[in-house]
C-alpha positions in Angstrom: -28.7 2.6 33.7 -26.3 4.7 31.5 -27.8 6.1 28.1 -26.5 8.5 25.9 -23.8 10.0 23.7 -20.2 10.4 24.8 -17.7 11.7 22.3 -14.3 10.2 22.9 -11.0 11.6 21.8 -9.4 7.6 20.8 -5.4 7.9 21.9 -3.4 6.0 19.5 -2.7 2.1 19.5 -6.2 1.4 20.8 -8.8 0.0 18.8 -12.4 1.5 18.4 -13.2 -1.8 19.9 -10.8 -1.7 22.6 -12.2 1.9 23.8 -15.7 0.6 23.7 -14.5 -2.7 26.0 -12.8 0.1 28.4 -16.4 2.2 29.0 -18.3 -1.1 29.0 -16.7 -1.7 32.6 -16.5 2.0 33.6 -19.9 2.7 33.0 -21.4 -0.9 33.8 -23.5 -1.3 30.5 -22.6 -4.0 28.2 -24.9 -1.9 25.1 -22.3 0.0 23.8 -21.6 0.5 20.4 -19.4 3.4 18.1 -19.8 5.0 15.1 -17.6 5.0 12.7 -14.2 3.0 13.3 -10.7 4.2 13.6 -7.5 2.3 12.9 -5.3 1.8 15.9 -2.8 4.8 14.9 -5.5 7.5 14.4 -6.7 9.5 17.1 -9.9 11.8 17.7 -13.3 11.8 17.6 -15.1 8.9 18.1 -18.6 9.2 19.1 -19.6 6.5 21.6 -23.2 5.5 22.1 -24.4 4.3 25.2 -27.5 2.0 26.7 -30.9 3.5 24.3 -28.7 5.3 22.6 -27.0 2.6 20.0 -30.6 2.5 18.8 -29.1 5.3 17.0 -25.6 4.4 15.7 -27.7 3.5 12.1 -27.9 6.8 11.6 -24.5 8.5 12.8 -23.0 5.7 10.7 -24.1 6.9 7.5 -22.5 11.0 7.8 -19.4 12.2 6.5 -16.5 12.4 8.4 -13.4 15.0 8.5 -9.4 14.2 8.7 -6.5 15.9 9.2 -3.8 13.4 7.7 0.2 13.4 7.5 1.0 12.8 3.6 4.5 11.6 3.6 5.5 11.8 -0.4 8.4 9.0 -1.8 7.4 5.7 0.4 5.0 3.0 -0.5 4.1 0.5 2.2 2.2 -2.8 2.2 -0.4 -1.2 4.3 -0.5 2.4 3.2 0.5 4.2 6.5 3.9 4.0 8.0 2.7 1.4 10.3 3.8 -1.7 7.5 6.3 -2.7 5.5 7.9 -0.4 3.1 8.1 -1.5 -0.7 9.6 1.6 -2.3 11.2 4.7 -1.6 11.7 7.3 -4.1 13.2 11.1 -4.4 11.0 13.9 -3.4 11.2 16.9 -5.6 7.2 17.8 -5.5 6.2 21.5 -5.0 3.7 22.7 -2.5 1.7 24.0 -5.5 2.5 20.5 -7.2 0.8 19.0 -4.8 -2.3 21.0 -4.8 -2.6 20.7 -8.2 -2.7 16.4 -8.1 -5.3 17.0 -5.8 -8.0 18.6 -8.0 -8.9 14.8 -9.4 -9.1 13.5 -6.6 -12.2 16.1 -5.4 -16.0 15.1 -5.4 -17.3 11.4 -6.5 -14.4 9.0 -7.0 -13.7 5.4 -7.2 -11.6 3.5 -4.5 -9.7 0.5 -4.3 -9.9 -0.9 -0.9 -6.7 -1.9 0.4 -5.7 -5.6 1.5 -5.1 -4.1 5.1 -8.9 -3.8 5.8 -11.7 -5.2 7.2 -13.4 -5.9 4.7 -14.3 -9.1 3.3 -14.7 -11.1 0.3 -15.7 -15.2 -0.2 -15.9 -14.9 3.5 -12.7 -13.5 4.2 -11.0 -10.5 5.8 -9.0 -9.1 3.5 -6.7 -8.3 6.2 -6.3 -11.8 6.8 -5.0 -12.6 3.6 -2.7 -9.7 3.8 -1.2 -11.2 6.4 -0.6 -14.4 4.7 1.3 -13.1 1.7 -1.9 -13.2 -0.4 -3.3 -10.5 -2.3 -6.6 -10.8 -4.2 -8.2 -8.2 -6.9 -10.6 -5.1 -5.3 -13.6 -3.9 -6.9 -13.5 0.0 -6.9 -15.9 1.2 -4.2 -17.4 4.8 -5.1 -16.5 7.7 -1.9 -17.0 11.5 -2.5 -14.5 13.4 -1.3 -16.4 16.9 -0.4 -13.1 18.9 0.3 -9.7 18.2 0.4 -6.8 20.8 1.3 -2.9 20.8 2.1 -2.9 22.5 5.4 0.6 22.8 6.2 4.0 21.5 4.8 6.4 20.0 7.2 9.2 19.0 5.5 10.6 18.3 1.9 8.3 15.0 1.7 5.5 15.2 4.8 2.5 17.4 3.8 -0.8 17.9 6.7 -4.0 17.3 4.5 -7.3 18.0 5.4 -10.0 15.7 4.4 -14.0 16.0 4.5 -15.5 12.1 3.1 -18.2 9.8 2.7 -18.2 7.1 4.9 -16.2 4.1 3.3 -13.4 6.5 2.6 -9.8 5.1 3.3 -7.5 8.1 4.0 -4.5 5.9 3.8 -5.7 4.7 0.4 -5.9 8.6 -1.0 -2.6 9.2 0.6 -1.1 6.3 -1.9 -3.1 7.1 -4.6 -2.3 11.0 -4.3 1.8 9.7 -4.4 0.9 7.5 -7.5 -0.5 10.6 -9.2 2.8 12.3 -8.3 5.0 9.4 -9.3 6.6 9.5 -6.1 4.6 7.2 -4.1 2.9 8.0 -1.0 2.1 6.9 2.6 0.0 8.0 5.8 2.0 8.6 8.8 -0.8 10.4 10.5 -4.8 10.3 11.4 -6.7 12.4 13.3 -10.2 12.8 12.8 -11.6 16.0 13.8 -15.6 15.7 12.8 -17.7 12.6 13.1 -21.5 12.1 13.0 -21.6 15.9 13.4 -19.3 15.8 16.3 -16.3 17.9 16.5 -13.3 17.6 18.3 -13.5 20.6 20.5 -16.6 17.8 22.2 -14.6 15.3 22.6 -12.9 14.2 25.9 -9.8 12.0 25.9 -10.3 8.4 27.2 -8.1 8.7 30.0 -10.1 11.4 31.6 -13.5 9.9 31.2 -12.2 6.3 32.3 -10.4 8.7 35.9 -13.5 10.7 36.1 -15.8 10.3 39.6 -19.3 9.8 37.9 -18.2 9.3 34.0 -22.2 9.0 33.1 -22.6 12.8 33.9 -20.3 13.3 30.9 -22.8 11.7 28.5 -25.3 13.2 26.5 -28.5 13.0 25.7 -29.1 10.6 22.3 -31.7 13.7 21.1 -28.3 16.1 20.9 -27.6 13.8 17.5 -30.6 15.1 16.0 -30.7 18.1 17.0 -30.6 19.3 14.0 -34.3 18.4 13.7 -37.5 20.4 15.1 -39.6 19.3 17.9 -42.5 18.4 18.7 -44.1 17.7 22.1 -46.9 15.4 22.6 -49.9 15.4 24.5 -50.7 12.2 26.9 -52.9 10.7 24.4 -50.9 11.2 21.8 -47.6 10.1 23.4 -49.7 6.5 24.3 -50.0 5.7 21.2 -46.3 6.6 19.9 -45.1 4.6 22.6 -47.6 1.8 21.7 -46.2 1.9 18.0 -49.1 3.5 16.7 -49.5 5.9 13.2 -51.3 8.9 14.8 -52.9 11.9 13.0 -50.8 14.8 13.2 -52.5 17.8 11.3 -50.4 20.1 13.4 -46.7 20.0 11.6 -45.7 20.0 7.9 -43.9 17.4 6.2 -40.7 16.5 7.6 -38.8 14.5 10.1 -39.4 15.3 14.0 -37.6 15.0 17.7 -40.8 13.9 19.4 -41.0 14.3 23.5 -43.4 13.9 26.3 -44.8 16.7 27.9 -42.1 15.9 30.6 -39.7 16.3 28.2 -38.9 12.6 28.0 -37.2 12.0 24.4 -39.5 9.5 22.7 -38.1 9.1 19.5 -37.1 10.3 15.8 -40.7 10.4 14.1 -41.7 12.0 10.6 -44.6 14.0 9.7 -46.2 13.4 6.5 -49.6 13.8 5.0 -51.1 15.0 8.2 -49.5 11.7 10.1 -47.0 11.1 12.8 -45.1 7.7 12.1 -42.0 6.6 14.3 -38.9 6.2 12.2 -36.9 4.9 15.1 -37.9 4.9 19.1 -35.5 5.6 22.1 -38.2 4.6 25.1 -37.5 2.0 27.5 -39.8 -0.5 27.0 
Protein backbone atom coordinates (compact mmCIF):
# COMPACT_ATOMS: atom_id res chain seq x y z
CA UNK A 1 0.00 0.00 0.00
CA UNK A 2 1.26 3.48 -1.03
CA UNK A 3 0.88 6.33 1.61
CA UNK A 4 2.26 9.59 1.64
CA UNK A 5 2.96 12.98 0.16
CA UNK A 6 4.29 13.49 -3.43
CA UNK A 7 4.71 16.96 -4.71
CA UNK A 8 4.00 17.17 -8.37
CA UNK A 9 5.14 19.83 -10.84
CA UNK A 10 1.36 19.77 -13.00
CA UNK A 11 2.47 20.37 -16.93
CA UNK A 12 0.04 22.42 -18.65
CA UNK A 13 -3.40 21.31 -20.28
CA UNK A 14 -3.87 18.68 -17.52
CA UNK A 15 -6.26 19.01 -14.97
CA UNK A 16 -5.53 18.60 -11.15
CA UNK A 17 -8.01 15.84 -11.62
CA UNK A 18 -6.41 14.37 -14.58
CA UNK A 19 -2.88 14.14 -12.67
CA UNK A 20 -4.49 12.53 -9.78
CA UNK A 21 -6.38 9.78 -12.35
CA UNK A 22 -2.64 9.34 -13.88
CA UNK A 23 -0.91 8.30 -10.22
CA UNK A 24 -4.10 6.43 -9.25
CA UNK A 25 -2.93 3.61 -11.88
CA UNK A 26 0.86 4.19 -11.46
CA UNK A 27 0.82 3.78 -7.92
CA UNK A 28 -2.19 1.23 -7.70
CA UNK A 29 -4.25 3.13 -4.92
CA UNK A 30 -7.55 4.55 -5.73
CA UNK A 31 -7.24 7.15 -2.20
CA UNK A 32 -5.78 9.86 -3.87
CA UNK A 33 -6.64 13.20 -3.40
CA UNK A 34 -4.79 17.05 -4.10
CA UNK A 35 -4.68 20.05 -2.45
CA UNK A 36 -5.44 22.93 -3.82
CA UNK A 37 -6.56 22.89 -7.63
CA UNK A 38 -4.95 24.29 -10.69
CA UNK A 39 -6.53 25.37 -13.97
CA UNK A 40 -5.50 23.36 -16.91
CA UNK A 41 -2.90 26.23 -18.23
CA UNK A 42 -1.05 26.68 -14.86
CA UNK A 43 1.75 24.64 -14.05
CA UNK A 44 3.74 23.80 -10.59
CA UNK A 45 3.26 22.62 -7.42
CA UNK A 46 0.69 20.54 -6.67
CA UNK A 47 0.98 18.59 -3.62
CA UNK A 48 -0.58 15.03 -4.04
CA UNK A 49 -1.69 12.96 -1.10
CA UNK A 50 -1.56 9.42 -1.18
CA UNK A 51 -3.34 6.22 0.66
CA UNK A 52 -3.46 7.63 4.90
CA UNK A 53 -2.32 10.48 3.80
CA UNK A 54 -5.60 12.36 2.19
CA UNK A 55 -6.66 12.14 5.85
CA UNK A 56 -4.67 15.15 5.70
CA UNK A 57 -5.65 17.24 2.63
CA UNK A 58 -8.22 19.30 5.29
CA UNK A 59 -5.50 20.83 6.46
CA UNK A 60 -3.01 21.59 3.43
CA UNK A 61 -6.27 22.95 1.88
CA UNK A 62 -6.65 25.80 4.11
CA UNK A 63 -2.68 27.48 3.61
CA UNK A 64 -1.80 30.16 1.39
CA UNK A 65 -0.39 29.63 -1.77
CA UNK A 66 2.28 31.62 -3.97
CA UNK A 67 2.10 32.59 -7.97
CA UNK A 68 4.21 33.83 -10.35
CA UNK A 69 1.62 35.14 -13.08
CA UNK A 70 2.04 36.79 -16.77
CA UNK A 71 -0.09 40.20 -16.56
CA UNK A 72 -0.68 41.03 -20.10
CA UNK A 73 -2.14 44.89 -19.86
CA UNK A 74 -4.86 46.12 -22.89
CA UNK A 75 -7.06 42.67 -23.38
CA UNK A 76 -10.13 41.66 -21.65
CA UNK A 77 -11.32 38.05 -22.17
CA UNK A 78 -14.53 36.23 -21.25
CA UNK A 79 -12.52 34.06 -18.97
CA UNK A 80 -9.74 36.27 -17.66
CA UNK A 81 -6.62 34.41 -19.03
CA UNK A 82 -5.71 34.30 -22.72
CA UNK A 83 -7.23 30.99 -22.91
CA UNK A 84 -11.11 32.58 -23.95
CA UNK A 85 -12.52 34.88 -25.94
CA UNK A 86 -11.33 38.38 -26.17
CA UNK A 87 -13.87 41.29 -25.61
CA UNK A 88 -11.60 44.33 -25.71
CA UNK A 89 -8.33 45.39 -26.58
CA UNK A 90 -7.00 48.67 -25.75
CA UNK A 91 -3.54 50.82 -26.12
CA UNK A 92 -0.82 50.21 -23.55
CA UNK A 93 0.95 53.29 -22.43
CA UNK A 94 1.31 52.01 -18.47
CA UNK A 95 4.75 52.57 -16.82
CA UNK A 96 6.55 49.98 -14.87
CA UNK A 97 6.19 52.30 -11.82
CA UNK A 98 2.51 52.83 -12.95
CA UNK A 99 1.93 49.54 -12.52
CA UNK A 100 3.39 49.16 -9.13
CA UNK A 101 1.64 51.85 -7.91
CA UNK A 102 -2.25 50.22 -8.94
CA UNK A 103 -1.04 47.55 -7.00
CA UNK A 104 -0.80 49.11 -3.55
CA UNK A 105 -4.98 48.58 -3.24
CA UNK A 106 -4.91 45.60 -4.16
CA UNK A 107 -2.46 44.43 -0.99
CA UNK A 108 -3.84 42.75 2.25
CA UNK A 109 -7.75 41.84 2.84
CA UNK A 110 -9.73 42.44 -0.31
CA UNK A 111 -13.06 41.63 -1.83
CA UNK A 112 -13.30 39.38 -4.99
CA UNK A 113 -15.74 38.82 -7.59
CA UNK A 114 -15.60 35.26 -8.66
CA UNK A 115 -15.56 34.94 -12.23
CA UNK A 116 -18.27 33.03 -14.39
CA UNK A 117 -15.36 30.65 -15.65
CA UNK A 118 -15.23 28.83 -12.23
CA UNK A 119 -16.24 26.08 -10.35
CA UNK A 120 -18.15 27.43 -8.29
CA UNK A 121 -21.70 27.13 -7.80
CA UNK A 122 -24.74 28.89 -7.14
CA UNK A 123 -28.78 27.49 -7.10
CA UNK A 124 -26.93 24.27 -7.87
CA UNK A 125 -25.03 25.33 -10.72
CA UNK A 126 -21.50 25.58 -11.92
CA UNK A 127 -20.91 28.83 -12.83
CA UNK A 128 -18.88 27.63 -15.49
CA UNK A 129 -21.67 25.96 -16.88
CA UNK A 130 -23.62 28.90 -17.45
CA UNK A 131 -20.64 30.64 -18.83
CA UNK A 132 -20.69 28.34 -21.42
CA UNK A 133 -24.16 28.93 -22.29
CA UNK A 134 -24.07 32.67 -22.87
CA UNK A 135 -25.46 33.27 -19.31
CA UNK A 136 -23.97 35.41 -16.82
CA UNK A 137 -25.41 35.74 -13.29
CA UNK A 138 -24.44 38.38 -10.45
CA UNK A 139 -21.28 37.36 -7.89
CA UNK A 140 -21.20 38.07 -4.34
CA UNK A 141 -17.69 39.51 -3.40
CA UNK A 142 -15.77 36.74 -1.62
CA UNK A 143 -13.13 38.27 0.87
CA UNK A 144 -9.05 36.82 -0.12
CA UNK A 145 -5.95 38.50 1.48
CA UNK A 146 -3.39 39.07 -0.64
CA UNK A 147 -0.12 38.86 1.65
CA UNK A 148 2.36 40.24 -1.06
CA UNK A 149 2.21 41.06 -4.34
CA UNK A 150 5.28 42.25 -6.64
CA UNK A 151 6.05 42.92 -10.51
CA UNK A 152 8.97 40.77 -11.01
CA UNK A 153 9.97 41.44 -14.40
CA UNK A 154 8.61 43.37 -17.44
CA UNK A 155 8.58 41.55 -20.75
CA UNK A 156 7.24 43.71 -23.11
CA UNK A 157 5.32 47.03 -23.62
CA UNK A 158 2.03 45.23 -22.20
CA UNK A 159 3.19 41.61 -20.43
CA UNK A 160 4.40 42.22 -16.86
CA UNK A 161 5.63 38.72 -14.50
CA UNK A 162 3.77 39.27 -11.07
CA UNK A 163 4.42 37.53 -8.06
CA UNK A 164 1.59 36.60 -5.81
CA UNK A 165 1.45 35.22 -2.05
CA UNK A 166 -2.86 34.53 -1.32
CA UNK A 167 -5.39 33.05 0.70
CA UNK A 168 -6.88 30.22 -0.53
CA UNK A 169 -10.01 31.25 -2.75
CA UNK A 170 -7.88 33.67 -4.55
CA UNK A 171 -8.38 33.82 -8.39
CA UNK A 172 -5.11 35.18 -10.00
CA UNK A 173 -6.80 35.55 -13.24
CA UNK A 174 -9.49 37.67 -11.52
CA UNK A 175 -6.54 40.19 -9.92
CA UNK A 176 -5.02 40.16 -13.29
CA UNK A 177 -8.43 41.84 -14.73
CA UNK A 178 -9.14 43.69 -11.89
CA UNK A 179 -5.44 45.20 -11.78
CA UNK A 180 -6.14 46.27 -15.88
CA UNK A 181 -9.48 47.85 -14.72
CA UNK A 182 -7.65 49.90 -12.22
CA UNK A 183 -5.33 50.94 -15.03
CA UNK A 184 -8.05 51.52 -17.49
CA UNK A 185 -6.42 49.40 -19.90
CA UNK A 186 -7.90 46.13 -19.16
CA UNK A 187 -6.11 43.13 -18.21
CA UNK A 188 -5.66 39.35 -18.79
CA UNK A 189 -3.55 36.26 -17.47
CA UNK A 190 -1.52 34.59 -19.97
CA UNK A 191 0.53 32.71 -17.41
CA UNK A 192 0.31 30.46 -14.04
CA UNK A 193 2.81 28.98 -12.24
CA UNK A 194 2.51 28.20 -8.75
CA UNK A 195 5.59 28.06 -6.89
CA UNK A 196 4.49 27.32 -3.02
CA UNK A 197 1.57 25.20 -1.90
CA UNK A 198 0.68 23.77 1.46
CA UNK A 199 4.24 24.76 2.41
CA UNK A 200 5.58 23.05 -0.50
CA UNK A 201 7.97 24.73 -2.84
CA UNK A 202 8.79 24.09 -6.15
CA UNK A 203 12.37 23.24 -5.81
CA UNK A 204 10.25 19.66 -4.12
CA UNK A 205 8.40 19.10 -6.79
CA UNK A 206 9.01 16.55 -9.51
CA UNK A 207 7.43 16.81 -12.97
CA UNK A 208 4.63 14.22 -13.74
CA UNK A 209 6.35 12.70 -16.54
CA UNK A 210 9.21 11.61 -14.38
CA UNK A 211 7.30 10.12 -11.50
CA UNK A 212 4.69 8.36 -13.96
CA UNK A 213 8.55 6.82 -16.04
CA UNK A 214 10.11 6.25 -12.66
CA UNK A 215 10.96 2.21 -11.61
CA UNK A 216 9.32 2.30 -8.08
CA UNK A 217 7.42 5.89 -8.11
CA UNK A 218 6.30 5.07 -4.23
CA UNK A 219 9.97 5.61 -3.14
CA UNK A 220 9.46 9.21 -4.29
CA UNK A 221 6.71 9.82 -1.74
CA UNK A 222 6.87 11.20 1.56
CA UNK A 223 5.97 10.70 4.66
CA UNK A 224 2.32 12.50 5.54
CA UNK A 225 4.29 13.77 9.13
CA UNK A 226 6.78 16.01 6.57
CA UNK A 227 3.39 18.35 6.35
CA UNK A 228 3.47 19.08 9.83
CA UNK A 229 6.61 19.18 10.37
CA UNK A 230 6.47 22.28 11.43
CA UNK A 231 5.06 20.88 14.71
CA UNK A 232 7.11 19.23 17.82
CA UNK A 233 6.99 15.71 18.68
CA UNK A 234 6.23 13.61 20.95
CA UNK A 235 6.84 9.86 21.34
CA UNK A 236 4.68 7.63 23.17
CA UNK A 237 5.12 4.99 25.42
CA UNK A 238 3.18 1.40 24.68
CA UNK A 239 0.44 2.27 27.03
CA UNK A 240 0.08 5.38 26.04
CA UNK A 241 0.11 4.80 22.23
CA UNK A 242 -2.93 2.00 23.11
CA UNK A 243 -5.08 4.26 24.05
CA UNK A 244 -4.31 7.06 21.22
CA UNK A 245 -4.83 4.44 18.86
CA UNK A 246 -8.03 3.28 20.63
CA UNK A 247 -9.29 6.96 20.45
CA UNK A 248 -8.80 7.68 23.88
CA UNK A 249 -8.12 11.36 25.86
CA UNK A 250 -5.04 10.46 27.79
CA UNK A 251 -3.29 12.49 30.53
CA UNK A 252 -0.29 14.16 29.29
CA UNK A 253 1.36 16.28 32.11
CA UNK A 254 4.60 16.08 30.17
CA UNK A 255 4.12 18.83 27.21
CA UNK A 256 2.67 22.40 27.32
CA UNK A 257 -0.11 23.53 25.48
CA UNK A 258 -0.01 23.20 21.87
CA UNK A 259 -0.43 20.96 18.96
CA UNK A 260 1.83 17.69 18.58
CA UNK A 261 3.29 15.08 15.82
CA UNK A 262 2.73 12.00 18.09
CA UNK A 263 4.72 8.53 17.18
CA UNK A 264 5.27 5.17 18.50
CA UNK A 265 8.27 4.24 20.09
CA UNK A 266 9.07 2.65 16.70
CA UNK A 267 8.73 5.67 15.19
CA UNK A 268 5.37 4.87 13.62
CA UNK A 269 3.46 8.31 12.84
CA UNK A 270 0.25 8.05 14.76
CA UNK A 271 -1.30 11.16 14.25
CA UNK A 272 -1.62 15.16 14.67
CA UNK A 273 -2.67 15.37 18.60
CA UNK A 274 -2.87 18.58 20.87
CA UNK A 275 -1.84 19.07 24.30
CA UNK A 276 -3.84 21.05 26.49
CA UNK A 277 -4.55 21.33 30.18
CA UNK A 278 -2.26 18.41 30.97
CA UNK A 279 -4.28 16.15 28.16
CA UNK A 280 -3.33 14.50 24.88
CA UNK A 281 -6.50 14.54 22.49
CA UNK A 282 -6.18 13.41 18.74
CA UNK A 283 -7.06 16.19 16.38
CA UNK A 284 -6.72 13.91 13.33
CA UNK A 285 -5.24 10.12 13.22
CA UNK A 286 -3.07 8.65 10.30
CA UNK A 287 -2.91 4.70 11.69
CA UNK A 288 -4.25 1.94 9.75
CA UNK A 289 -6.98 0.63 11.39
Amino acid sequence: MADGIIIIDKPADWTSMDVCARLRRCLSERRIGHAGTLDPMATGVLPVFVGRATRAVEFASEGEKEYLAGLRLGQVTDTQDTSGRVLEEHPVSVTREELEAALTPFRGPIQQVPPMYSAIKINGKKLYELARKGKEVERKPRPVTIHSLTVEQQLSETDYLIRVRCSKGTYVRTLCHDIGAALGCGGTMFSLRRTMAAGFSLEQAIPLEEVLQHPDPASLLLGVDSYFSGRPSLVLTPQREKKVRNGMTIPFPDAPDGEYRVYSEGREFLALSRVSGGKLTTIKSFFEV
